[in-house]
N, C-alpha and C positions, 0 to 999 in steps of 0.2 A: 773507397767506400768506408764509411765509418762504423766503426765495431758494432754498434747495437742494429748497422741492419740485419746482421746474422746471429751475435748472442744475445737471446734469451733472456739472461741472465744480467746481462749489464743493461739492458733497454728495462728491464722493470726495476732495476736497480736505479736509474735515471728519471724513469717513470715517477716514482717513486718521490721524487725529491719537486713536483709541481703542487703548486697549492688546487683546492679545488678549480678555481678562476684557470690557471693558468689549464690545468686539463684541459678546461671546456673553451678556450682561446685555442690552446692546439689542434684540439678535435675538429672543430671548427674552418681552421686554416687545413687542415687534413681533407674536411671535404670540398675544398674550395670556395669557400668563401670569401669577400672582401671585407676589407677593416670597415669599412662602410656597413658591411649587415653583420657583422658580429656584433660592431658596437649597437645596435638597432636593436640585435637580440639580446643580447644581456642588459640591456637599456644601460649603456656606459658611453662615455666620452671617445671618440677616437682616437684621445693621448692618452688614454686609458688603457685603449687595444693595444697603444704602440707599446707600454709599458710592463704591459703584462707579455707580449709576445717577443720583446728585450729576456726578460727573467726567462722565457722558457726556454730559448734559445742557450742563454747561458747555462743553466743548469741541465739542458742535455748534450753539453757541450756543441756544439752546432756554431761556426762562424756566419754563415749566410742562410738564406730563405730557401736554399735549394731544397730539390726532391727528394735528396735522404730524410731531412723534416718530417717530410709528407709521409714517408717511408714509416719511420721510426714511430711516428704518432699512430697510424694506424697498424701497425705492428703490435707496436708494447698494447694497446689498447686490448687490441686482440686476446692478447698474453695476460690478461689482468681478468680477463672476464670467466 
């Protein structure tokens, strides 16, 4: 499990470091969405989506799409609000 699904403190730390876009692309992939209807909702390209959800990945350190993602997104979200 990767550290921000328990601290706090490094998930808004991580949070933290997403451009507005890139939030609302994770938020988004958080509630299951596909690249297909996010790109639809932000009215963007789908190499757009792939683009933005690269950066977010990298900068919450995250190698793959799995469920800590999912995890972490609506977590820190949580934690921000």
């Amino acid at each position: 499990m990767h550290v921000f699904a328990t601290d706090r403190n490094k998930a808004v730390e991580l949070w933290g470091k997403l451009s507005p876009r890139q939030e609302e692309v994770a938020l988004l992939i958080a509630e299951g969405k596909s690249r297909a209807e996010i790109a639809d909702a932000l009215k963007i390209a789908l190499r757009t989506v792939d683009v933005h959800w690269y950066a977010v990945r990298k900068k919450l350190e995250v190698n793959s799409n799995g469920v800590a993602i999912i995890a972490f997104a609506a977590n820190a979200h949580d934690w921000l609000r």
